[in-house]
C-alpha positions, 0 to 999 in steps of 0.5 A: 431582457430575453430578447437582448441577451439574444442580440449580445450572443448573436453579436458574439460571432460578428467580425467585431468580436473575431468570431470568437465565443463569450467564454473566450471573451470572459478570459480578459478581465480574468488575464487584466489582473496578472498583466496589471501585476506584471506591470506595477512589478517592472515599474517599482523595479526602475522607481527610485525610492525618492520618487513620490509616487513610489509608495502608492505604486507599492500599496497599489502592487500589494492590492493587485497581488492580493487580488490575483492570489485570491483569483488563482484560489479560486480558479484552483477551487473551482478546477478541483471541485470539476475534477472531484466531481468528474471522478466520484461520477465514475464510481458506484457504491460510494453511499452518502457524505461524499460530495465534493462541496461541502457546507460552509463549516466543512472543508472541501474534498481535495483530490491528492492522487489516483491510478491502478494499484494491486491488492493482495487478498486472501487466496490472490493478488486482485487488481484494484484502483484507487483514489486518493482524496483529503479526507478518504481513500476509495480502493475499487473494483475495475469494472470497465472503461473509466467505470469502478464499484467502490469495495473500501472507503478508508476515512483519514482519521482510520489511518495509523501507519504506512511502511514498505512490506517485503512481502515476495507475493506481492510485487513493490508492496507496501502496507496500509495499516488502518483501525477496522481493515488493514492489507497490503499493496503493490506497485508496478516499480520503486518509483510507483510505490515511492510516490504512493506511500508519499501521498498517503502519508501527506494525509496521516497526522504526524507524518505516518510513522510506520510501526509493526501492526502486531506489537502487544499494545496494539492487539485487538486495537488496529486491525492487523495485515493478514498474511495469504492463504498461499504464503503458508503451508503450515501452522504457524505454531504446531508446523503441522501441514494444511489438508483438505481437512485440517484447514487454515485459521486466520487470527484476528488479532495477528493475521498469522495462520494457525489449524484450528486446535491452535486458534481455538480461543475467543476474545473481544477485538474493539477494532472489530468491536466484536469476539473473534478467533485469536492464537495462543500467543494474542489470547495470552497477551489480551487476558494479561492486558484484560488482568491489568486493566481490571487491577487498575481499575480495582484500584481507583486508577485510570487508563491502560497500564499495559500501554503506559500511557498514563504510568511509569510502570510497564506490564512485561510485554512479550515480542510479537512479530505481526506477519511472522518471518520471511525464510531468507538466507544468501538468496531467496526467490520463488522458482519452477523447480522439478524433481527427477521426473516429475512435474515443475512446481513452484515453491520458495527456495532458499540458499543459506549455509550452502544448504538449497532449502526448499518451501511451500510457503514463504512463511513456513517455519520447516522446508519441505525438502533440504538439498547440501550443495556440497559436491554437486555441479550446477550446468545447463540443461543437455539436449535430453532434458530440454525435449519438455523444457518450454524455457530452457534458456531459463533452466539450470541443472543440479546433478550429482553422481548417481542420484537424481537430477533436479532443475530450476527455472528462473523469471528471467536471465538476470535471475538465471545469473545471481542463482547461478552465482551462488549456487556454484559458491555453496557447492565448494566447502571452504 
């Protein structure tokens, strides 16, 4: 048998056989089954229905077409099992019961989707890659050519909604909310973000309806999206500003930033399936919840009246918004801004009611300084001011009659032009 399976690839490269390879020999029977279908279809097109042989070639078609659609299956299979393998391959970390094949009762791992994406973590925005399969999402650390550790393994049936962020921190982010870890993501355009939300919501059962994280029947049941370090300034309830000292607090329950005089209380989260540091506001809200469920309880009554799941009736259920309130107004952005002579720093500016505010965090309830724009005049730069100015094409000038100057510098000429337009409106009073 050896021997003759030696002469046969011997044979392969003879002149009767065109010097080409046995898998290129082996491509035939699989191209006879198309070409036959090809064939019996343009046949049944000029058979009239009167012929006898028209039923026979229509049962003949019907079989050959079966048999190629079961064919092309199992090429795709096959084709998706190599590039799930090739993929996981690049990836460590991963741990078990992640294998493309499963058994015969388990379907398949199906590949969706993959590429870079940005992640926004506590402190900063971290370059991350993703992969996208039927029934897992892998978010992982790049650590070389084609090379990634895996941080997150996100199971689909973890998944509870997908919806655009307007987070400024993040360029075209969206957010990904899940059971035990939620954050949001950023693409490099619309179109990016676009074509990500669409496969992640294709895995979600129901669609993926996007829902707020924070809404009082979902504290302490979905992990919530935190908001940065760098977002805030402040504490999110009593505005006192962030120190050395007095240090930033994250919720558990809401994500939002407290000191720690504000987040002082404790209570059991069943996302995290442990006590963690929850605000007022989520402690109020998770005792109240805590009362009715014991009640109901108390009185032979089954499931969640806080949810109304499972009765009519309705506990009051205060607003809770999930990331708090982005300070917006006629134009919002992050801006280079420089105050006499002091050094530029980047702060959140925002003109609204003719009033330039400006904060050191996007979700800062009180501005760190308020300028009216009423009577001052918006110009480009002098020849004395551009002496430090690295960008000056990029720098507007707000002065008034005997008080010190104070400018701007804008991303990009685009920008340079929409501030320009406004500011210059909100300096005449109509």
């Amino acid at each position: 048998m050896c021997m003759v399976s030696q002469k046969f690839i011997f044979q392969a490269d003879d002149q009767e056989c065109h010097k080409l390879k046995i898998s290129q020999h082996m491509l035939a029977p699989v191209q006879r089954i198309p070409r036959y279908r090809m064939l019996l279809e343009q046949y049944i097109e000029r058979l009239e229905e009167t012929s006898p042989d028209y039923n026979d070639v229509k049962e003949s078609l019907e079989k050959v077409a079966l048999a190629a659609n079961k064919a092309n299956d199992n090429i795709a299979k096959l084709e998706n099992f190599q590039l799930v393998t090739q993929l996981l391959s690049n990836v460590s970390g991963l741990g078990s019961g992640l294998e493309p094949k499963r058994s015969n009762s388990g379907a398949p791992m199906v590949y969706i989707k993959h590429g870079p994406i940005k992640k926004m973590s506590r402190r900063k925005v971290q370059a991350r890659f993703i992969f996208v399969f039927s029934d897992v999402i892998l978010i992982c650390k790049i650590e070389g050519q084609e090379k990634y550790k895996c941080n997150k393994k996100i199971f689909v049936n973890e998944i509870r909604s997908i919806a655009e962020s307007n987070d400024p921190n993040m360029p075209f982010p969206f957010e990904l909310i899940t059971e035990k870890c939620s954050f949001t993501l950023g693409a490099k355009d619309s179109a990016e973000r676009s074509s990500w939300t669409a496969a992640l919501k294709r895995l979600m059962s129901g669609g993926g309806k996007a829902q707020s994280t924070a809404s009082p029947q979902r504290l302490g049941l979905v992990a919530p999206v935190w908001i940065p370090d760098n977002g805030v300034s402040m504490c999110m309830n009593c505005e006192r500003t962030f120190t050395t000292i007095l240090r930033r607090h994250h919720c558990r329950a809401c994500g939002k930033v407290y000191c720690s005089v504000c987040s002082s209380h404790k209570h059991y989260l069943v996302f995290d399936n442990k006590v963690g540091r929850v605000c007022d506001s989520c402690n109020t809200i998770l005792t109240r919840r805590d009362t009715a469920d014991e009640s109901r309880k108390a009185r032979g009554m089954t499931g969640s009246n806080f949810f109304g799941e499972e009765s009519q009736e309705r506990a009051p259920e205060p607003a809770v918004t999930s990331k708090g309130t982005i300070q917006s107004g006629e134009i919002s952005g992050y801006l280079m801004v420089k105050f006499g002579d002091k050094d530029f720093q980047k702060l959140w500016c925002v003109v609204r009611d003719v009033i330039l505010h400006f904060y050191a965090g996007t979700y800062d309830k009180k501005a760190k300084k308020e300028m009216p724009l009423v009577g001052w005049t918006i110009a480009e730069p002098e020849e004395c001011d551009k002496a430090n100015d690295t960008r000056p094409k990029l720098t507007l000038k707000v002065g008034h009659q005997n008080l010190d100057p104070l400018f701007l510098k804008f991303p990009s000429e685009s920008e340079k032009e929409r501030w320009y337009d406004i500011l210059t409106k909100a300096t005449y009073f109509d």
